[in-house]
C-alpha positions as a Markdown table, in Angstrom:
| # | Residue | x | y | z |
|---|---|---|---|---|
| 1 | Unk | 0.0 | 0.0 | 0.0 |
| 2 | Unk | 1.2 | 3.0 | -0.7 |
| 3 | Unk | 0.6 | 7.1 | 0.6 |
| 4 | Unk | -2.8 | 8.3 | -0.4 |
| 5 | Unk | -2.9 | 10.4 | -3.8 |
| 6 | Unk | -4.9 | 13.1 | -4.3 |
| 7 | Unk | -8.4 | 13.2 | -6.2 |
| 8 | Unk | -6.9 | 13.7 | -9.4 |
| 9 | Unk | -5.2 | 10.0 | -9.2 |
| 10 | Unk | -6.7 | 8.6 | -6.7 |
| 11 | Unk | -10.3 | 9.5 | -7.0 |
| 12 | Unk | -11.8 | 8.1 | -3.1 |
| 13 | Unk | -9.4 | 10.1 | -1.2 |
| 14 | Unk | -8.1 | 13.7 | -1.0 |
| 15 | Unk | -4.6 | 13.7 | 0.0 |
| 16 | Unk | -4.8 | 17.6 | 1.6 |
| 17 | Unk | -7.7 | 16.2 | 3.5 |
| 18 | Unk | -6.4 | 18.2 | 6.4 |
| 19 | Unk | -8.3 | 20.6 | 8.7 |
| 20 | Unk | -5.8 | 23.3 | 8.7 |
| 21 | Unk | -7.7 | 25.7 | 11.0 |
| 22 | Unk | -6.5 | 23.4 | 13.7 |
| 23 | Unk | -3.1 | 24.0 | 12.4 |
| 24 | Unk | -0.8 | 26.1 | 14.6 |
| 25 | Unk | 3.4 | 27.1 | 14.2 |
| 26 | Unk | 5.5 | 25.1 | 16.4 |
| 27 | Unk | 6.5 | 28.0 | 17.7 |
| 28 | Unk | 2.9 | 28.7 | 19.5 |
| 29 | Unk | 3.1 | 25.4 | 21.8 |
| 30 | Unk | 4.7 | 25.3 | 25.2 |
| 31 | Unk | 7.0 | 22.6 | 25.4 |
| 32 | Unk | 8.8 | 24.9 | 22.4 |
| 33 | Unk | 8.9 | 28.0 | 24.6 |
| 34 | Unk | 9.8 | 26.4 | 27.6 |
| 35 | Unk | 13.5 | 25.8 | 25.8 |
| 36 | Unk | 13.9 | 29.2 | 26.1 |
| 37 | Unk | 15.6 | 30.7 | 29.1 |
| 38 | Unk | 13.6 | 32.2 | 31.6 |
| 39 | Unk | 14.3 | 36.3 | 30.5 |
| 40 | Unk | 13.2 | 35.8 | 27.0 |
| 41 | Unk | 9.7 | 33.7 | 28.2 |
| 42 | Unk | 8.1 | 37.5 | 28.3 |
| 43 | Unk | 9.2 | 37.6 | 24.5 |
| 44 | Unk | 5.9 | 34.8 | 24.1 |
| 45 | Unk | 3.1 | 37.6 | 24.5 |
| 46 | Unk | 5.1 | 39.7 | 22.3 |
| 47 | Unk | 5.9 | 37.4 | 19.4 |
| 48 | Unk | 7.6 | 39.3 | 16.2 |
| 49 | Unk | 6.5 | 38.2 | 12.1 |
| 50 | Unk | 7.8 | 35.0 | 11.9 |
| 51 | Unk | 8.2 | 33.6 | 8.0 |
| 52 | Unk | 10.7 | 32.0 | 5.7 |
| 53 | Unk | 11.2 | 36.4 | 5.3 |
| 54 | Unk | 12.3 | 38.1 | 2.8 |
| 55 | Unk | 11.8 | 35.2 | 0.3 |
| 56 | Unk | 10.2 | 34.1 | -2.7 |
| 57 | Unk | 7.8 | 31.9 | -4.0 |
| 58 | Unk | 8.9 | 28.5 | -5.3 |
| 59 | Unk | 8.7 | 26.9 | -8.2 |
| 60 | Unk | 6.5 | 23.2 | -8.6 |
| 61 | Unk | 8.8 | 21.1 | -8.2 |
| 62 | Unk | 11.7 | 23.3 | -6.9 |
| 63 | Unk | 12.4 | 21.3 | -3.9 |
| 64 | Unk | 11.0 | 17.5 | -4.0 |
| 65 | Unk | 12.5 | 16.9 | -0.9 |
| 66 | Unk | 10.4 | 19.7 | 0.7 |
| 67 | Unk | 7.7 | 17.9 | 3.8 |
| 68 | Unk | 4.8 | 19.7 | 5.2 |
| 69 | Unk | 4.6 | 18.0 | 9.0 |
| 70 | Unk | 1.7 | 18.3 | 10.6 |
| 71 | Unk | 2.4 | 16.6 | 14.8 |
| 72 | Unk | -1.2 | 16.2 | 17.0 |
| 73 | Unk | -1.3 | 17.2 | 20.0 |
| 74 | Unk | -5.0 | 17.0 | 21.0 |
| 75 | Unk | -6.9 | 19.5 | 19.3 |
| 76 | Unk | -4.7 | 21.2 | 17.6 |
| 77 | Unk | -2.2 | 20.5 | 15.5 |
| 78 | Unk | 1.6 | 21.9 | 15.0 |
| 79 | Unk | 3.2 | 23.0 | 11.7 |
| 80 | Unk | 6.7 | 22.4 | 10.6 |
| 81 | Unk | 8.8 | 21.4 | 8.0 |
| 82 | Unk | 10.9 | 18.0 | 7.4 |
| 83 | Unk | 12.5 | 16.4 | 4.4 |
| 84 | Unk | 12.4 | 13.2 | 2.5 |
| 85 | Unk | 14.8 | 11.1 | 3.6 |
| 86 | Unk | 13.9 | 7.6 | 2.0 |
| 87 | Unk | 10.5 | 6.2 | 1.0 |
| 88 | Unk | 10.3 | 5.2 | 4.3 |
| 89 | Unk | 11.5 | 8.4 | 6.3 |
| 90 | Unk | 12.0 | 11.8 | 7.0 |
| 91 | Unk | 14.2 | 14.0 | 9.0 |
| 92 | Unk | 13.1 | 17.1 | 11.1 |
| 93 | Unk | 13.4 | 18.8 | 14.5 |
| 94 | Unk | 13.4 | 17.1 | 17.6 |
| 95 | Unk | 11.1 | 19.7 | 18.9 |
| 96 | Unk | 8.6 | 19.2 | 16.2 |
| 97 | Unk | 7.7 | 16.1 | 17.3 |
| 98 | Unk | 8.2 | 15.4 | 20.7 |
| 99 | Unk | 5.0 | 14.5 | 22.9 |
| 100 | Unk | 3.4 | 14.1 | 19.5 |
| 101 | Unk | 0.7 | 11.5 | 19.5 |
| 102 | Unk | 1.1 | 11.2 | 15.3 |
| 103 | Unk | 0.4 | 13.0 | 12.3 |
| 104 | Unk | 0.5 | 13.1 | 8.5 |
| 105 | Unk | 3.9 | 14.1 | 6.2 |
| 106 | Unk | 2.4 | 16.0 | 2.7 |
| 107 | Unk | 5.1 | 15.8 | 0.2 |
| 108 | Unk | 4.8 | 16.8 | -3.4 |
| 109 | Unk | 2.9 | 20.1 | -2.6 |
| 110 | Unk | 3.4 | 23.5 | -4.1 |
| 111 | Unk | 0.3 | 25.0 | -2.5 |
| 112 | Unk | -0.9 | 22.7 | 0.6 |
| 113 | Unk | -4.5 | 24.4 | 0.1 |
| 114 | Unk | -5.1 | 22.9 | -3.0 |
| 115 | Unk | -5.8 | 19.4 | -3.9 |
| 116 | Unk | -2.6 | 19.3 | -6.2 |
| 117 | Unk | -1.9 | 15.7 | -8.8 |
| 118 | Unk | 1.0 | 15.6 | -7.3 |
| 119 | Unk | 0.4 | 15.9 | -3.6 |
| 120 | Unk | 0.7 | 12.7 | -1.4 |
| 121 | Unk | -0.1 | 12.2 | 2.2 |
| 122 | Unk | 1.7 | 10.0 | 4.4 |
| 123 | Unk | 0.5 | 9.2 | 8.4 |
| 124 | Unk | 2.6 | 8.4 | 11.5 |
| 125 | Unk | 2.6 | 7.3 | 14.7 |
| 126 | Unk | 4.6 | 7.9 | 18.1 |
| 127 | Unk | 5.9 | 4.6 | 17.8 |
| 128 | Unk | 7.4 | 5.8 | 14.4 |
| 129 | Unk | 8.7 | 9.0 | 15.8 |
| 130 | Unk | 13.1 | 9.2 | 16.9 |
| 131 | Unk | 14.0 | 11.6 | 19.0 |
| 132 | Unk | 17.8 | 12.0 | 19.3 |
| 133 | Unk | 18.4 | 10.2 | 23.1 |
| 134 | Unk | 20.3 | 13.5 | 24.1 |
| 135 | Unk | 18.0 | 16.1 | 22.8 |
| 136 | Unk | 18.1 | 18.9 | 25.4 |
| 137 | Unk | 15.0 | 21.4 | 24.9 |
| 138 | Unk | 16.8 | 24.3 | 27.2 |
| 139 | Unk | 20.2 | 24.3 | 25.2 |
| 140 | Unk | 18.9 | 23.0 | 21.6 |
| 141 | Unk | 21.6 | 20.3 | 21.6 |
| 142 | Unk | 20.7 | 17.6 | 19.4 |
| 143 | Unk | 17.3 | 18.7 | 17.9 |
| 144 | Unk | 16.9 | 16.4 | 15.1 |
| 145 | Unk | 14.3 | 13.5 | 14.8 |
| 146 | Unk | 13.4 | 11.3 | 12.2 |
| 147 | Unk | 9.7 | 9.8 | 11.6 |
| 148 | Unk | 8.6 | 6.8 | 10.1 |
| 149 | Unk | 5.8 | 7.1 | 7.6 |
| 150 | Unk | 2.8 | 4.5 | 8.3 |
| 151 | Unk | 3.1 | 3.6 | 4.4 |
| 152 | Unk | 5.6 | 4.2 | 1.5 |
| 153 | Unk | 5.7 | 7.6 | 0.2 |
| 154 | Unk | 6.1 | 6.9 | -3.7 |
| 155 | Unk | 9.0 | 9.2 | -5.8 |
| 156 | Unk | 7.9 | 11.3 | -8.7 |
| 157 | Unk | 9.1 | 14.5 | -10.3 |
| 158 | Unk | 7.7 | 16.2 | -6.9 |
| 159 | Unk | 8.7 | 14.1 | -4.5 |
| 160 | Unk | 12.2 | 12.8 | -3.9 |
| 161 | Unk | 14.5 | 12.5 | -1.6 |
| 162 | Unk | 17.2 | 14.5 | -0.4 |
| 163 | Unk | 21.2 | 13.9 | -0.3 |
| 164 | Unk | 23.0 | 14.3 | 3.1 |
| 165 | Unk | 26.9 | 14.8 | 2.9 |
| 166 | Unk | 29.1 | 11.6 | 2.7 |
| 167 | Unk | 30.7 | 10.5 | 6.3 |
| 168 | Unk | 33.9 | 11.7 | 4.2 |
| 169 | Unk | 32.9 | 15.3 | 3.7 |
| 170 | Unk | 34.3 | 17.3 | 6.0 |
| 171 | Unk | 33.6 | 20.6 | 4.5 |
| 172 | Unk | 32.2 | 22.7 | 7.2 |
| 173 | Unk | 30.2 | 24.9 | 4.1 |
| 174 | Unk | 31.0 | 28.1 | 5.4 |
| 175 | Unk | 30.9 | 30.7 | 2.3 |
| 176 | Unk | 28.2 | 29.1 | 0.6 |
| 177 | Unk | 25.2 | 30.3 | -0.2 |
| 178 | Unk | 22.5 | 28.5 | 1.1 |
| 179 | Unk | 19.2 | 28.3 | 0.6 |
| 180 | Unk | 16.4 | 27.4 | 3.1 |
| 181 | Unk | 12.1 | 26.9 | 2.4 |
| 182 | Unk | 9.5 | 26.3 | 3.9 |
| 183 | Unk | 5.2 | 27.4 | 4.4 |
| 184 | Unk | 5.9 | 29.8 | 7.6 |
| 185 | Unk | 4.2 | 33.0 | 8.6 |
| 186 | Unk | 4.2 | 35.5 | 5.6 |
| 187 | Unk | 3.0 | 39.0 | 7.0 |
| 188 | Unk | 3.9 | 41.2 | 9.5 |
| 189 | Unk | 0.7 | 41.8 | 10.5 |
| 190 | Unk | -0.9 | 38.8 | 10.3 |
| 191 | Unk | -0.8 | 34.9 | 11.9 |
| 192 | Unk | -1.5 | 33.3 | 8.8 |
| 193 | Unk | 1.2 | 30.9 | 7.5 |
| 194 | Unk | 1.6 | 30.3 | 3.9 |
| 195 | Unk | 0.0 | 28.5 | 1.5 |
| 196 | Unk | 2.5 | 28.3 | -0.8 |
| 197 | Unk | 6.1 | 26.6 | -0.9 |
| 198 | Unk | 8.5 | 30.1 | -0.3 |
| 199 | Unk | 12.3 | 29.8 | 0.4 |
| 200 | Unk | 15.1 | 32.9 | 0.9 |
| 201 | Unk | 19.1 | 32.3 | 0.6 |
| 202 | Unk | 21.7 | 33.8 | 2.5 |
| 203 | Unk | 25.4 | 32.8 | 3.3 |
| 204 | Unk | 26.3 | 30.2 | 5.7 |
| 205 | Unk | 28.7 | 31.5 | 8.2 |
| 206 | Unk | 31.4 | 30.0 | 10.2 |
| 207 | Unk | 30.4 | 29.1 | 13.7 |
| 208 | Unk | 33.2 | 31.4 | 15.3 |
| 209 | Unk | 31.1 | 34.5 | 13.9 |
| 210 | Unk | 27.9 | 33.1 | 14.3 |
| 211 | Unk | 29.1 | 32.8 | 18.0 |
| 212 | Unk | 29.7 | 36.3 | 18.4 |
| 213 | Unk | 26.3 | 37.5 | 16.9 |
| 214 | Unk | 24.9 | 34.9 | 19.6 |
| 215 | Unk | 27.0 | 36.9 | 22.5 |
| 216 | Unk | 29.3 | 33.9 | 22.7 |
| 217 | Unk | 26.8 | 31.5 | 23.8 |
| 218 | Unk | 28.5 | 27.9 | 23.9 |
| 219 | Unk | 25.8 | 26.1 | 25.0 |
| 220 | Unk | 23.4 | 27.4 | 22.5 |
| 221 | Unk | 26.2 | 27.4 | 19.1 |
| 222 | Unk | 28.9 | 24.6 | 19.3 |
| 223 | Unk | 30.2 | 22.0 | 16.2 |
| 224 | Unk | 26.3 | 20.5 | 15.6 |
| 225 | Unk | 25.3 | 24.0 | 14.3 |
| 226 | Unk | 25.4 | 25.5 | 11.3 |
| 227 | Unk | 24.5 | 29.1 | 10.9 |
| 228 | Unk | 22.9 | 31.1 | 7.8 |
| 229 | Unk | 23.6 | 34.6 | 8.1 |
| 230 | Unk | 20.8 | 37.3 | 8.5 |
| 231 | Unk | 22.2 | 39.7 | 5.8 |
| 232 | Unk | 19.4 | 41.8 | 4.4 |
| 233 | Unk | 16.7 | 40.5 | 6.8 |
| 234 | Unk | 16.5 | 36.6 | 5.1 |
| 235 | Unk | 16.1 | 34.3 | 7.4 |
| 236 | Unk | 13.9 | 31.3 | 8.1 |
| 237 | Unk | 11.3 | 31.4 | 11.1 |
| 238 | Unk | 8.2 | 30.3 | 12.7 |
| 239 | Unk | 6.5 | 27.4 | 11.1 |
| 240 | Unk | 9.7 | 26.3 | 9.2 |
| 241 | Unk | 11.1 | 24.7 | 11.5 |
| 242 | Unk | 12.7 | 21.2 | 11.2 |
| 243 | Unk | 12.8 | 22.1 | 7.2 |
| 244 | Unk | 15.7 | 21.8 | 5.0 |
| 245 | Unk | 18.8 | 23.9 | 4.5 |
| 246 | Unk | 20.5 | 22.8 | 1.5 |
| 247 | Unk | 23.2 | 23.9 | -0.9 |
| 248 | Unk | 23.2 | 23.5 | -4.8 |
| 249 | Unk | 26.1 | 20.8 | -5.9 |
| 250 | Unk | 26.3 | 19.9 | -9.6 |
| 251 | Unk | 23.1 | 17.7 | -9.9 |
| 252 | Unk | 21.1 | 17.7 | -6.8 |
| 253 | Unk | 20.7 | 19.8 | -3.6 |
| 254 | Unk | 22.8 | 18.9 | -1.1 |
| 255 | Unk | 21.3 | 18.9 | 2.7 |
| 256 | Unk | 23.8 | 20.6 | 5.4 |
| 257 | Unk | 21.1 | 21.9 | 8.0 |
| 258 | Unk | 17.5 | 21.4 | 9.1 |
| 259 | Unk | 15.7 | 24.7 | 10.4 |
| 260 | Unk | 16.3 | 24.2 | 15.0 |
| 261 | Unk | 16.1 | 28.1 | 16.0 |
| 262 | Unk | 16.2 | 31.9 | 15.3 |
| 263 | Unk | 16.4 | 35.4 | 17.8 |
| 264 | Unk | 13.2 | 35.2 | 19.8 |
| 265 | Unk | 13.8 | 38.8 | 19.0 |
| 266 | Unk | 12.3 | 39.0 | 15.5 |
| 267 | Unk | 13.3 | 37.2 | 12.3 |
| 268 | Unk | 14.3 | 40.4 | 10.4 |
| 269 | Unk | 16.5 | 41.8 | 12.8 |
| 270 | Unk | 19.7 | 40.6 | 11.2 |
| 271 | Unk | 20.8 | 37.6 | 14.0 |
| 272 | Unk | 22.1 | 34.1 | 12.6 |
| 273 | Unk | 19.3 | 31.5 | 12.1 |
| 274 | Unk | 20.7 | 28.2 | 13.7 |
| 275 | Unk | 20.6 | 24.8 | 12.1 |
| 276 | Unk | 21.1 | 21.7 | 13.3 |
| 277 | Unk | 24.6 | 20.1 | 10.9 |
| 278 | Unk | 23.3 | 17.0 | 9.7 |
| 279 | Unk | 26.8 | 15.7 | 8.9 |
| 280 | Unk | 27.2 | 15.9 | 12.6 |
| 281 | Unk | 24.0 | 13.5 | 13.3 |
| 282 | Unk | 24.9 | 11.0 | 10.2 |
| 283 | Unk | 25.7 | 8.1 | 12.0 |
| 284 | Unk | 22.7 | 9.2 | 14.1 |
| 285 | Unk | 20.2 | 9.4 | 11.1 |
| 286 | Unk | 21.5 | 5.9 | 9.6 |
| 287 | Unk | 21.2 | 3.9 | 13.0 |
| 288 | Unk | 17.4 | 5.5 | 12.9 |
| 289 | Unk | 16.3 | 5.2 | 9.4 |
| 290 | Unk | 16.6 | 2.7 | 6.3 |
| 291 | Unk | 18.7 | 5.6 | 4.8 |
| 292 | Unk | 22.9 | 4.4 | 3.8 |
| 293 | Unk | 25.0 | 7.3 | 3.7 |
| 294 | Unk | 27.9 | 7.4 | 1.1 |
| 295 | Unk | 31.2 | 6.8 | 2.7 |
């Protein structure tokens, strides 16, 4: 069996069956602002525009590997990003889906509104969700996670999965350019998130600067992080989390971060967004996944 399609292939089931009014950013929950340390909890009543900002739309089909993540939690329901990992996986934030009871993976969708061809929707369960064992939710150490899909997620020109670095590349990516996406908020003035896939670019930094803009924080920026400048106000932010950071190799996009946290501050306001590295968590991802990693 495989995910469900959408009406136009599969005509008994809508694939972006999905109640989005019950849909909420991560970043609205409590277990995501309790990581925070107790002087920037105020910051909650207060909460700045939060978007992949300063972006653009994408193009159908741009990113393949992109994931909509939708994690329960009673009621309502939590938005994030992930990536395809395999037909049988994906990879996102550790604080995306932990206390989840489940929830359904959308890949192949340019505007998760619309009942798109291409759009296929995949369920989980708790007992398919892997949380890194030393995922700290006060220092953001080890926020990475992967999920099991319930059934097969099938590839197509929309959907396919992304490449992670070989356990030999020990490029640290600094002076790229790279580029993150996601469905986050999209106004300043407004809660909505968006409807359609957006992404923004900036350069990735080396941690030693990326420090210094974090007032030499250690226990929040050490060698699992990978930083994308905030030049020019880009940056990633609420509802993207757990989404992709890649950067463009000769024939395929080439994963090096997944979205873990910005400045509680405000998106715009120039401070590093932080990713976790995922050639730090490799052996990590392999050991919780059906995913082989080249050498």
């Amino acid at each position: 069996m495989k995910c469900l399609l959408s009406l136009a292939m599969l005509a008994t089931v809508v694939a972006a069956d999905i109640d989005w009014s019950r849909v909420r950013p991560i970043e609205e929950f409590d277990h995501y602002w309790a990581r925070l340390p107790p002087k920037l909890q105020a910051l909650r009543q207060a909460m700045p525009n939060q978007r992949v900002i300063n972006g653009q739309e994408a193009y159908p089909g741009q990113f393949p590997y992109q994931v909509v993540l939708i994690s329960d939690y009673g009621s309502i329901s939590a938005l994030c990003g992930a990536s395809v990992l395999s037909n049988n996986f994906i990879l996102t934030a550790a604080h995306c889906v932990v206390d989840a009871t489940g929830g359904i993976a959308l890949m192949g969708a340019h505007n998760r509104q619309n009942n798109e061809p291409t759009q296929q929707s995949c369920s989980f369960s708790s007992d398919g969700i892997n949380i890194h064992p030393q995922y700290n939710p006060t220092t953001f150490r080890n926020d990475v996670a992967t999920v099991r899909l319930n059934i097969p997620v099938v590839f197509n020109d929309r959907v396919q999965p992304v490449k992670l670095p070989a356990h030999s590349d020990t490029r640290t990516f600094s002076g790229w350019f790279g580029t993150v996406s996601g469905f986050g908020r999209t106004s300043d003035d407004s809660l909505a998130t968006s409807d359609v896939l957006r992404y923004t670019y900036n350069a990735i930094i080396t941690n030693a600067n990326c420090l210094e803009r974090w007032d030499n924080n250690v226990d929040l920026i050490g060698p699992q992080n990978i930083c994308l400048s905030g030049e020019y106000g880009r940056a990633s932010c609420g509802g993207d989390s757990g989404g992709p950071l890649t950067i463009p190799e000769t024939e395929f996009s080439l994963q090096v971060g997944l979205v873990s946290f910005g400045s509680a501050a405000g998106c715009a306001i120039g401070i590093p967004s932080v990713f976790a590295r995922t050639s730090f968590f490799l052996e990590w991802i392999e050991e919780n996944s059906d995913v082989v990693v080249e050498p």
